[in-house]
C-alpha positions in Angstrom: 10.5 51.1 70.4 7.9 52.7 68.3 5.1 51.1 66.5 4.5 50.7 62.7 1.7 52.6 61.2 0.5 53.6 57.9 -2.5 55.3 57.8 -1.8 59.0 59.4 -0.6 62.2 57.8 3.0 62.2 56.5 4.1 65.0 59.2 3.2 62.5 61.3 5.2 59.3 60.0 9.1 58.5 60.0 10.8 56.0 57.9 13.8 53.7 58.8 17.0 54.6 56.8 18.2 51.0 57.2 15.0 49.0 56.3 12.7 51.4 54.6 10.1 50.3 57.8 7.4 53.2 58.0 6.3 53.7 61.7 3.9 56.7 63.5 5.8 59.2 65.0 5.5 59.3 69.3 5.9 61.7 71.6 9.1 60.9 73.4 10.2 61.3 76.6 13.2 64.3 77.6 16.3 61.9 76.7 14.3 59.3 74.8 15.5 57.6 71.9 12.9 56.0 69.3 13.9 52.4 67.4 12.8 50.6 64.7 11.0 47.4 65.6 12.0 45.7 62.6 16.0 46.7 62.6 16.3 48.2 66.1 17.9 51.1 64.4 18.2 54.7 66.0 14.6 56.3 64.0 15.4 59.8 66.0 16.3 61.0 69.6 15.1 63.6 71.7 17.6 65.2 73.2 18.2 66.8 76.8 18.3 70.9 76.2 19.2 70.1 72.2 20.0 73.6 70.8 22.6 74.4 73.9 24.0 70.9 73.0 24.1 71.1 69.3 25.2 75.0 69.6 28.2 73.5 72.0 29.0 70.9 69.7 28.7 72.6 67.1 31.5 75.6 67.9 33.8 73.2 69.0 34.0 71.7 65.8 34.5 74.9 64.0 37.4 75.9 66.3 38.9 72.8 65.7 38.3 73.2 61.5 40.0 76.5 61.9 43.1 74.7 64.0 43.1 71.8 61.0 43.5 74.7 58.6 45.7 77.3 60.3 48.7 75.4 60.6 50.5 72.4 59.2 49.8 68.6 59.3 52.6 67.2 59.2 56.1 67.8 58.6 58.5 66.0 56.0 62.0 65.0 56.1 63.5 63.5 53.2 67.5 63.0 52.6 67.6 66.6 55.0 64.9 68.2 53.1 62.1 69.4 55.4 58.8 70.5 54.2 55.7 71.2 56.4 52.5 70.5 54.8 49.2 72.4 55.6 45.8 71.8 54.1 45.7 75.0 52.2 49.5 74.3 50.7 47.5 71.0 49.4 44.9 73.1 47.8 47.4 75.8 46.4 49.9 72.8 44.9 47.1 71.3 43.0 46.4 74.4 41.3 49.7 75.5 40.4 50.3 72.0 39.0 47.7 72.7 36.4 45.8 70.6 38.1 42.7 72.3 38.4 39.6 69.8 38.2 41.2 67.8 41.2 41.8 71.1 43.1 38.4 72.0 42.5 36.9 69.1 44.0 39.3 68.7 46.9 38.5 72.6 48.0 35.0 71.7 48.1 35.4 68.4 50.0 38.2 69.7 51.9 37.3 73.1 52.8 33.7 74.8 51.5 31.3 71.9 52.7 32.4 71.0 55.8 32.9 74.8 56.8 29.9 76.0 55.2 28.0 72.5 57.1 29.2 73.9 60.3 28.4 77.5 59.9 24.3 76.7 59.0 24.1 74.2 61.7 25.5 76.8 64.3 23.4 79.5 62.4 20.2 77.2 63.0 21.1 76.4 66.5 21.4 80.2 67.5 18.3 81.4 65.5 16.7 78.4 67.8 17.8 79.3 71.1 16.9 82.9 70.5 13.6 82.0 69.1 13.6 83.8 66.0 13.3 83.6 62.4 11.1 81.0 61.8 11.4 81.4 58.4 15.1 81.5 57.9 15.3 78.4 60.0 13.7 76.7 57.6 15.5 77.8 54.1 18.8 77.0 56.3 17.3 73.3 57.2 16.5 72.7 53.7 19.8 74.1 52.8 21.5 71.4 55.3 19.6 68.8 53.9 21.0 69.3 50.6 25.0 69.9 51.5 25.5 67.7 54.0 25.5 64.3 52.2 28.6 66.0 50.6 30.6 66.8 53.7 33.2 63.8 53.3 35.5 64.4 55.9 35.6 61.3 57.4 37.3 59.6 53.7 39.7 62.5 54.0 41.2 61.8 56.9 41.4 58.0 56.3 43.3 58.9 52.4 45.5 61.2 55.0 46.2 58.0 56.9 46.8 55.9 54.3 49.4 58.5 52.5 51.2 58.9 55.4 51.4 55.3 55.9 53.1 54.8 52.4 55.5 57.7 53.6 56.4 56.1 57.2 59.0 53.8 55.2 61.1 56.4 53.1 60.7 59.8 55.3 60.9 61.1 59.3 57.5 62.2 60.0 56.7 64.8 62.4 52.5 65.5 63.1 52.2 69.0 63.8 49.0 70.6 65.0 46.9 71.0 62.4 46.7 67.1 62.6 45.5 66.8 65.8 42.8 69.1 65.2 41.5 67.8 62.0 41.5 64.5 63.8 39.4 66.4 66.5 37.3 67.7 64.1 36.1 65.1 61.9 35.2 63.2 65.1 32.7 66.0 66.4 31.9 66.5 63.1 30.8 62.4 62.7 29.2 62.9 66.8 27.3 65.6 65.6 25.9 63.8 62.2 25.1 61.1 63.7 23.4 62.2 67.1 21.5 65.5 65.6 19.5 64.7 62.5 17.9 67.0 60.4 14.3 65.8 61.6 15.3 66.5 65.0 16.0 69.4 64.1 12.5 70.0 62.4 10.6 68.6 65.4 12.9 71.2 67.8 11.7 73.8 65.2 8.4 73.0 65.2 8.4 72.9 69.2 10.0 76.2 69.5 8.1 78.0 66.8 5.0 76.8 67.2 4.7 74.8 70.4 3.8 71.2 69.1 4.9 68.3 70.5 6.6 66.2 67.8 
């Protein structure tokens, strides 16, 4: 637990995302984890060797993006009609059904910010483990900041589920690869939100860069 404080510079303060509680920033221990005394929520973590874990993490994730995308979901059979369905056959039915608005959006949440999330977390993790561009660490931090409350992966998989739930009761259904893997990679992807936040990732740049404990 960590105590409330309000009277320190703002580098130096954290706020609670579940109860707006502002509380002083401590030094914590290798493996520590800091909580809010009002909520007991998770404030931030420090993590044992962080950019090795997060770099791990993080590639996994990616080779199981590509495996969501490279082949299909699921396969369809319908009065002895088969169709296999892949996520870019999604994207490219959309658009040659004129409808172009939806396929717009769904490339974006489908595809763009959840690959382009992955590629500027790895990006940060390897500039951080080779101790290099300070400044581009930052621009890509900032950058992370502003996708990642887009990457929606998590609500595509459950509208996945729930469409192939409505199809269980007039169609065989065969789940191919691709179905796995985008089951394997929304949940790294929701690990990896949820145990790596962006301020750790400040306070491990800060550390690196510029050797202050934070």
């Amino acid at each position: 637990m960590i105590e409330q404080y309000s009277g320190i510079t703002l580098d130096n303060l954290t706020i609670c995302k579940k109860c707006d509680t502002l509380h002083r920033k401590k030094l914590l221990k290798i493996g520590g984890v800091a909580k809010c005394r009002e909520c007991g929520s998770v404030l931030y973590r420090r993590h044992r060797n962080l950019v090795d874990y997060g770099l791990a993490i993080g590639i996994a994730a990616l080779i199981f993006f590509i495996i969501a995308n490279a082949f299909p979901i699921v396969d369809i059979s319908l009065r002895g009609v088969h169709q296999a369905i892949s996520l870019p056959s999604v994207l490219l039915s959309l658009f040659e059904n004129g409808f172009f608005l939806v396929g717009i959006f769904c490339s974006f949440v489908i595809f763009i910010f959840p690959f382009t999330v992955l590629v500027v977390f790895i990006w940060i993790m390897w500039l951080l483990k080779i101790r290099r561009g300070e400044q581009a660490v930052e621009s890509l931090l900032v950058l992370l900041a502003k996708i990642l409350p887009w990457n929606m992966t998590e609500i595509f998989l459950i509208s996945v589920f729930v469409a192939l739930v409505k199809l269980i009761g007039y169609a065989q259904i065969h789940f191919g690869l691709s179905f796995w893997g985008l089951i394997a990679f929304v949940a790294f992807d929701l690990y990896l939100s949820k145990s790596i936040s962006i301020d750790e990732l400040w306070r491990a740049k800060k550390r690196i860069f510029k050797g202050k404990d934070v």
